[in-house]
C-alpha positions in Angstrom: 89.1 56.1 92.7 87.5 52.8 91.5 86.7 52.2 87.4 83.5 51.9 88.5 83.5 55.1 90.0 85.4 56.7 87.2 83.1 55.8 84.9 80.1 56.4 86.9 81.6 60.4 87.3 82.5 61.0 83.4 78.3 59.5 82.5 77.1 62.3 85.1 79.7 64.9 83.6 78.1 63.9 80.1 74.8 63.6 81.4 74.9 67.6 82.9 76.6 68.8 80.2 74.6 67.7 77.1 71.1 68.9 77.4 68.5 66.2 75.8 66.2 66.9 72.6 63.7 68.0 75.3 65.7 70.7 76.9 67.0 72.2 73.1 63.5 73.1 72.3 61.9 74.0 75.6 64.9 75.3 77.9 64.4 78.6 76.1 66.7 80.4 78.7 69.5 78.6 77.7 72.0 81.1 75.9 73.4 78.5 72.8 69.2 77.5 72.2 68.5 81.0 72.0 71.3 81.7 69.3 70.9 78.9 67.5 66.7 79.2 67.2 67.2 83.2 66.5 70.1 82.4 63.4 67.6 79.4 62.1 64.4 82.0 62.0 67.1 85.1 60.1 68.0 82.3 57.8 64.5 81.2 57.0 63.6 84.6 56.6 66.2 85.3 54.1 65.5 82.9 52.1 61.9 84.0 51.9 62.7 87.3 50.9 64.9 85.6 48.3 62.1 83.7 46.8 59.8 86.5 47.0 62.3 88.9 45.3 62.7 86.1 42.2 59.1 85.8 41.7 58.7 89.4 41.4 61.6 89.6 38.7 60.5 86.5 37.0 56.9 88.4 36.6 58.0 91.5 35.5 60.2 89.9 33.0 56.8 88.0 31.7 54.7 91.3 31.5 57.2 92.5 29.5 58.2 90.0 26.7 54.9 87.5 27.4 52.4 89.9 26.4 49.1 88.2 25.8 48.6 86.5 22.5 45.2 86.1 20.9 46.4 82.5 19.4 42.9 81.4 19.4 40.5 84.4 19.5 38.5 84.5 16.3 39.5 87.7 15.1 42.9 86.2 15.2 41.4 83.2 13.2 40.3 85.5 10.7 43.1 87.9 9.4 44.2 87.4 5.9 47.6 87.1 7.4 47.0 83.8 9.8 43.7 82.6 9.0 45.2 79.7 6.5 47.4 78.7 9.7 44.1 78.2 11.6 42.5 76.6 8.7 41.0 73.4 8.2 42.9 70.5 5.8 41.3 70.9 2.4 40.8 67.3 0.8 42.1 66.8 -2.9 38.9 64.5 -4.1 36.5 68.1 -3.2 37.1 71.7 -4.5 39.6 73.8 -2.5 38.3 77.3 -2.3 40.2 80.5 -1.5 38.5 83.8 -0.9 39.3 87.2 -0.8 37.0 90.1 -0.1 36.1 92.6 2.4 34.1 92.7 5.5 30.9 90.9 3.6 33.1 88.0 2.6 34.6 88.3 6.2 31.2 87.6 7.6 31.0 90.5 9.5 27.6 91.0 11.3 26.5 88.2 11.2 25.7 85.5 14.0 27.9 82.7 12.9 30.3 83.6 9.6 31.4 80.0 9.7 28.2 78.4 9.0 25.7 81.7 7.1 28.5 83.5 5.0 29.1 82.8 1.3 32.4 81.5 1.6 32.1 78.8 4.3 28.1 77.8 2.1 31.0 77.2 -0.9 32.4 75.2 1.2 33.4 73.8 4.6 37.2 73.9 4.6 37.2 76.8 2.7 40.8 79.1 3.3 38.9 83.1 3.8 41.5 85.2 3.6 39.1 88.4 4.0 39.6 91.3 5.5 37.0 92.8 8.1 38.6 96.3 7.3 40.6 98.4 4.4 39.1 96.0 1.2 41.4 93.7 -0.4 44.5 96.4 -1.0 46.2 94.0 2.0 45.8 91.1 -0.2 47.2 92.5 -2.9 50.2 93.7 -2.0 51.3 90.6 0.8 49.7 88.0 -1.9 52.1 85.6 -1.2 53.2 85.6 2.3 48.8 85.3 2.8 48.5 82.5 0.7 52.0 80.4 1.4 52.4 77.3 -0.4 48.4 75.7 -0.9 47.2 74.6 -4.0 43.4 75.7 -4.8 41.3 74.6 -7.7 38.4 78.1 -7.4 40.1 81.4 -6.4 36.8 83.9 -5.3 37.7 87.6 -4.9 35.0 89.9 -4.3 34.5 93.7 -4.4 31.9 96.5 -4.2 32.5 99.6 -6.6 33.1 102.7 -5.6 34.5 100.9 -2.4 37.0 98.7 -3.6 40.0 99.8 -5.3 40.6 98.4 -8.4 44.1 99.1 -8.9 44.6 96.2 -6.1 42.1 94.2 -8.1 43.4 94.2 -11.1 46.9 93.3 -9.3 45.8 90.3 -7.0 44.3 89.2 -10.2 47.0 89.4 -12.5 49.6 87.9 -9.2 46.7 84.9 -8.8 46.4 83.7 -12.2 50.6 83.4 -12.3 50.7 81.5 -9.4 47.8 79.3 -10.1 47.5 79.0 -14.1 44.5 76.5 -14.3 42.5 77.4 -11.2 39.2 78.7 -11.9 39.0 82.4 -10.7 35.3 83.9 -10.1 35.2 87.7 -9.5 31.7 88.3 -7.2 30.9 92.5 -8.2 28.4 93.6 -4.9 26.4 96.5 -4.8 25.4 98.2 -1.7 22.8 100.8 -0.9 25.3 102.6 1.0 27.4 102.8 -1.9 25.3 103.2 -4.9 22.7 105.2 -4.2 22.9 108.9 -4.5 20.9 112.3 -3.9 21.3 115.2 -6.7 23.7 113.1 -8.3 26.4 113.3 -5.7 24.9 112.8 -2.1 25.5 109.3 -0.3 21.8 107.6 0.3 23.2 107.7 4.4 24.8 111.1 4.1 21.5 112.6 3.0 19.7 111.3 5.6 22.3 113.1 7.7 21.6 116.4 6.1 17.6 115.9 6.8 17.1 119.3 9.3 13.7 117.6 10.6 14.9 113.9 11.0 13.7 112.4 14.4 15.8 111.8 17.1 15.8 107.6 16.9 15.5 105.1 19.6 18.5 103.1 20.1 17.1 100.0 18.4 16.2 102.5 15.3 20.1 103.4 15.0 20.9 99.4 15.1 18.5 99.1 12.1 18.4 102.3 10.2 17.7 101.7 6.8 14.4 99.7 8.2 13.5 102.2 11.0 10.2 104.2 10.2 11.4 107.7 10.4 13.9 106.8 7.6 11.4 104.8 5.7 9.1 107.6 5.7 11.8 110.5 5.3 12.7 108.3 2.3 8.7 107.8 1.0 8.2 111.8 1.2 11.5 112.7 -0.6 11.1 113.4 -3.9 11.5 110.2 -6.2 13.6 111.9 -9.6 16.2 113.3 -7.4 17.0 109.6 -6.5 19.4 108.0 -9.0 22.7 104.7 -8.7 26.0 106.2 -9.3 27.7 106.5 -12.2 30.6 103.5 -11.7 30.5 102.8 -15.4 34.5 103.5 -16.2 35.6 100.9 -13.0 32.9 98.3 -14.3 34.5 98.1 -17.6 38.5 98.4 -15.7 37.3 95.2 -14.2 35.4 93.7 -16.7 38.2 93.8 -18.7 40.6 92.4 -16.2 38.5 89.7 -16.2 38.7 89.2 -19.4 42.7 89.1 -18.9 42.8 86.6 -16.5 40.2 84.7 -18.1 38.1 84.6 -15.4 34.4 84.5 -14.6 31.9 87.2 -13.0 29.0 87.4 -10.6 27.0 90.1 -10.2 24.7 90.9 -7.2 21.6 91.5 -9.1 21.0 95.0 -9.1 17.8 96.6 -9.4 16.4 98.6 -12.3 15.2 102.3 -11.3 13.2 102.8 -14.4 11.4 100.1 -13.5 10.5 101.2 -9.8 11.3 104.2 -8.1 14.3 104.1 -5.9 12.5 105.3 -2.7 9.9 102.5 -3.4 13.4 99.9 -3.5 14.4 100.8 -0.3 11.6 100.2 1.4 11.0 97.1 -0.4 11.9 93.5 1.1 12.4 92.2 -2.6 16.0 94.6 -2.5 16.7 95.2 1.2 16.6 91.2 2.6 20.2 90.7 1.0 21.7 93.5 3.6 22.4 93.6 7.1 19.8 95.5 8.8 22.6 97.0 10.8 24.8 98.0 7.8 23.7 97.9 4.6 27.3 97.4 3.0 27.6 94.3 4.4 25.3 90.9 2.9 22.7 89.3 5.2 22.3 85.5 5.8 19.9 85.5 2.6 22.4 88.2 0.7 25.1 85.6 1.6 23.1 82.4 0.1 22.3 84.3 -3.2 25.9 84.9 -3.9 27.3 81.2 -2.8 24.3 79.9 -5.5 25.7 82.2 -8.3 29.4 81.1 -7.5 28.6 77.7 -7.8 26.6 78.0 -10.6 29.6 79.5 -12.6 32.5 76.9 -11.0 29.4 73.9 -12.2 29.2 75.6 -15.8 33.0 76.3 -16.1 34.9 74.4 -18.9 38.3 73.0 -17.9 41.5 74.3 -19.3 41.5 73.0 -22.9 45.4 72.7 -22.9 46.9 70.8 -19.8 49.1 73.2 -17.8 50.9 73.3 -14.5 48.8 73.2 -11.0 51.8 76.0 -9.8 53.3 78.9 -11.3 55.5 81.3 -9.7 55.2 84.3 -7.3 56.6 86.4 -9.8 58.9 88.9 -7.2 57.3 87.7 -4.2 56.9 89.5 -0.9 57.3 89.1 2.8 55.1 90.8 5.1 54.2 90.7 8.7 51.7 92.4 11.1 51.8 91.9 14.7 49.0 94.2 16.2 46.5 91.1 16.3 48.9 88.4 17.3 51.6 89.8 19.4 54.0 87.8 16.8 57.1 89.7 16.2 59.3 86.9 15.3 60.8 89.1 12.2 62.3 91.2 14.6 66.1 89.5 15.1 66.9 92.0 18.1 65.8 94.7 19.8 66.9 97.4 21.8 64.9 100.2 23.9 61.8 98.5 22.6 59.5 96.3 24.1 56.0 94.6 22.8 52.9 96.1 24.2 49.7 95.2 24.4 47.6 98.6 24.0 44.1 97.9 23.8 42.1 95.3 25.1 38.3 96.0 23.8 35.1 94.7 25.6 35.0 91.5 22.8 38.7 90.5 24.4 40.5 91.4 21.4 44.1 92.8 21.9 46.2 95.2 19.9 49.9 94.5 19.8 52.5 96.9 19.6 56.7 97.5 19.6 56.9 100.6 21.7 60.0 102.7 21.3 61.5 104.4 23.9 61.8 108.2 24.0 65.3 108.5 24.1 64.9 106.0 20.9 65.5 102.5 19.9 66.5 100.3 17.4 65.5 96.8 15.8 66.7 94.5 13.6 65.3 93.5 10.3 65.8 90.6 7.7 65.3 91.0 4.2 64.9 87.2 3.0 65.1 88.1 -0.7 68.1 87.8 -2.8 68.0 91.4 -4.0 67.4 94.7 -2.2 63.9 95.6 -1.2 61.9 98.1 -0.3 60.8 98.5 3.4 57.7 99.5 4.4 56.4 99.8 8.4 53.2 99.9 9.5 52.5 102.2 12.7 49.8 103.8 14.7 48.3 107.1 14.3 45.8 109.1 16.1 44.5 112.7 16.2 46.5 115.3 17.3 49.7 114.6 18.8 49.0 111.2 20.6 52.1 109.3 18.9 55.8 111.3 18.2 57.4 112.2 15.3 59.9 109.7 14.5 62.6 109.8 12.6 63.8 106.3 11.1 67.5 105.7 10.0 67.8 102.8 8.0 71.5 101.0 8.0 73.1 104.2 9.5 71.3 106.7 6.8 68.9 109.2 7.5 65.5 108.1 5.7 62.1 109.7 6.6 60.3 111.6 9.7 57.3 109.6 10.5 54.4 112.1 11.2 51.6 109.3 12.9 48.4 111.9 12.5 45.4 110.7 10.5 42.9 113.4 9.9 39.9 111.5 9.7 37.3 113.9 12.2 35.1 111.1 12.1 36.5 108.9 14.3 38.8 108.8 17.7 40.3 105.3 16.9 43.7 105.1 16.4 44.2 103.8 12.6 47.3 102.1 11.4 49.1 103.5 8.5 52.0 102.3 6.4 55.4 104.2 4.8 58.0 103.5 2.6 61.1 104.0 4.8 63.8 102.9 2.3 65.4 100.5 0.5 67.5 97.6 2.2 70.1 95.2 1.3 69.6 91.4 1.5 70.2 90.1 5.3 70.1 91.9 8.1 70.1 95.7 8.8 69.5 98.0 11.8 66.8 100.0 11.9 67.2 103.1 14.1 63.6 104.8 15.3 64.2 108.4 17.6 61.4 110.0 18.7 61.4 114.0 18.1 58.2 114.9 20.0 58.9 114.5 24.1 55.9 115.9 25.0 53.4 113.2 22.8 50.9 111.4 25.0 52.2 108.0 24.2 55.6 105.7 22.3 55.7 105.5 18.5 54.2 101.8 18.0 55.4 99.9 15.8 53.3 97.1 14.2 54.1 95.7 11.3 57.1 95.5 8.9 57.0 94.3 5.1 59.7 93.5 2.4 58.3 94.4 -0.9 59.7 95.3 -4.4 59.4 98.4 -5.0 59.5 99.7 -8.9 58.5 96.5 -10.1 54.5 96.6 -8.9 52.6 99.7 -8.4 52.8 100.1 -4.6 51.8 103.8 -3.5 54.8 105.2 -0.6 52.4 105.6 1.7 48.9 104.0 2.1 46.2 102.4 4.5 47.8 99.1 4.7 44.9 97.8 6.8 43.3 100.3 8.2 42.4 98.8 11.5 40.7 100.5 14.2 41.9 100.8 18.0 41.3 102.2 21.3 43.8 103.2 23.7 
């Protein structure tokens, strides 16, 4: 055979023997295209199920350490324990103002706290380190992990007798005027209706009007403004004027004027009636007394409520001698504390590690507020803490509770010894919200130490939830061993 021919023979060999691009993708009956299509479809479907199978891993893994944080919500903005962190700058050529109260300081109820209540009329960049529930007993106690490292030239703290206690009074005054020797510190003494108004001597104004057998049913927008509704107006008008009287807080107006007196401070007073002048029915029913409270609540300041007290605040700061003898801008903390609270935030950076307990988030209300919890597991679980003082302290957690048997009995071990049982029941009948509470669970060493939490209830409706932890120094300041912390309302 020719070369010609040769090669001629091994190009049609080739030529039958290779199929073209055309025939790999349309000669479909061809035994290798069918393999090789079918392995390329298995592998692309592998790899699908591989991707799909990561995404749902990495998701779960987010629901369960990502819970949502309300970073930015203005509740968040507004706990004693963050709201400085959220803060604007205070300038040193204006007054810096810090304020503690309670839910009237807070600016609770009204349209815009930021721009109608008292503290934020003292000033713009004013640091409110209110709280919307449980007084100023938080402040007291976590003084210095609320206030951190700022310098302040007037300190405002405000209270209503019979309301506030004045055990933590007289404390976050005395821990105050160490740390901050020449600030000026202006007590603001509220009254309230609510609070100092009595029947027979003894009877709440509101709790009597609970006991009236004839009281009306009221429309809805009565309830929302009770105290200005006509069937309480006139209820009030027809009751008998000398059984009307203010209660008798005379013993914790002189604890706190002389407190006052200690920390050589100044006082405002909300300018309280005079019931030998006019009968008290006659006040209440009287714009002259009721414009400086919420319609909706009568313990908590209106927009004009909120303007008298920032004029009588400033009034004392203008009138105010300076500090005859010059002293330091910054004292000490005296013991200090450390206290955290995640319920609000989701922020449980205190914990170092955790085991058999995850954060939650437990309640979401209709305002798009959350409530933040460390669930333990039933069979138990354990966490870390760090005690960031030099000397043994005195721990203190802060938990849910609920009626009836909602949450477990727990029983905490604290660095391998047995410490308390945790019963998380409140007894208050007149609400369903879940409350927080806080207990003194023992004392721990500087550094690090397991906490052990086992639950002794299997049958409870939900986890012990943890939500808050606090380093305090016990036997030095009168701290009670168990207490409302905050207590802080929440639905499941």
């Amino acid at each position: 055979m020719s070369d010609a021919s040769s090669v001629a023979s091994r190009q049609q060999t080739i030529s039958t023997s290779v199929p073209t691009t055309s025939s790999v993708w349309n000669c479909e009956d061809l035994p290798a295209s069918m393999f090789w299509k079918g392995a390329m479809k298995r592998r692309q479907s592998s790899l699908f199920l591989m991707v799909l199978l990561s995404t749902l891993l990495l998701a779960s893994l987010l629901a369960l350490t990502n819970v949502p944080r309300d970073e930015h919500s203005p509740r968040m903005l507004m706990h004693p324990l963050s709201s400085i962190k959220h803060s604007q700058p205070q300038d040193e050529t204006s007054i810096r103002y810090l304020t503690f109260g309670s839910s009237s300081t807070w600016g609770e109820g009204l349209d815009d706290p930021h721009t109608q209540a008292y503290p934020w009329r003292l000033s713009p960049t004013v640091h409110n380190v209110a709280a919307r529930v449980g007084g100023i007993s938080l402040s007291a106690i976590c003084t210095q992990s609320i206030v951190g490292e700022g310098i302040y030239d007037v300190i405002v703290m405000e209270m209503i007798e019979g309301v506030t206690d004045v055990e933590a009074v007289m404390q976050l005054a005395r821990r105050i005027r160490q740390r901050f020797p020449i600030a000026k510190l202006v007590f603001v003494r509220l009254w309230s209706p609510a609070s100092h108004i009595v029947y027979d001597n003894h009877v709440p104004l509101l709790e009597w009007w609970n006991q009236q057998a004839d009281a009306p049913l009221l429309q809805p927008q009565e309830k929302d403004s009770l105290l200005q509704s006509y069937p309480f107006q006139s209820a009030l008008l027809n009751s008998d004027p000398s059984r009307w009287s203010f209660a008798d807080y005379s013993q914790q107006s002189q604890e706190i004027d002389a407190v006052v007196e200690e920390v050589q401070g100044y006082l405002y007073q909300l300018p309280l009636p005079n019931a030998a002048e006019q009968p008290i029915p006659i006040m209440l029913t009287s714009s002259d007394t009721m414009d400086f409270f919420h319609e909706k609540n009568p313990l908590w300041l209106s927009p004009k409520g909120h303007e008298m007290v920032a004029e009588g605040v400033q009034r004392l700061v203008r009138q105010a001698p300076e500090p005859a003898q010059p002293l330091p801008q910054l004292g000490t903390w005296g013991v200090g504390d450390a206290c955290s609270l995640w319920y609000g935030t989701g922020d449980y950076s205190t914990l170092r590690s955790r085991r058999r307990a995850s954060l939650v988030d437990f309640s979401k209300g209709t305002d798009g507020f959350h409530k933040h919890a460390v669930e333990i597991s039933r069979r138990g679980g354990s966490v870390d803490v760090n005690n960031p003082f030099a000397e043994p302290r005195m721990l203190y957690l802060t938990y849910m509770t609920a009626q009836g048997r909602e949450y477990p009995r727990t029983k905490v071990t604290v660095g391998g010894k047995a410490s308390v049982m945790i019963d998380p029941v409140h007894e208050d009948v007149d609400t369903e919200d879940h409350l927080t509470r806080t207990t003194a669970v023992g004392l721990v060493p500087p550094g690090r130490t397991v906490l052990q939490l086992n639950s002794l209830d299997a049958d409870s409706t939900s986890r012990f939830r943890l939500v808050g932890l606090h380093f305090l120094n016990k036997g030095k300041v009168p701290i009670p061993f168990e207490f409302d912390f905050e207590p802080d309302t929440a639905h499941r």
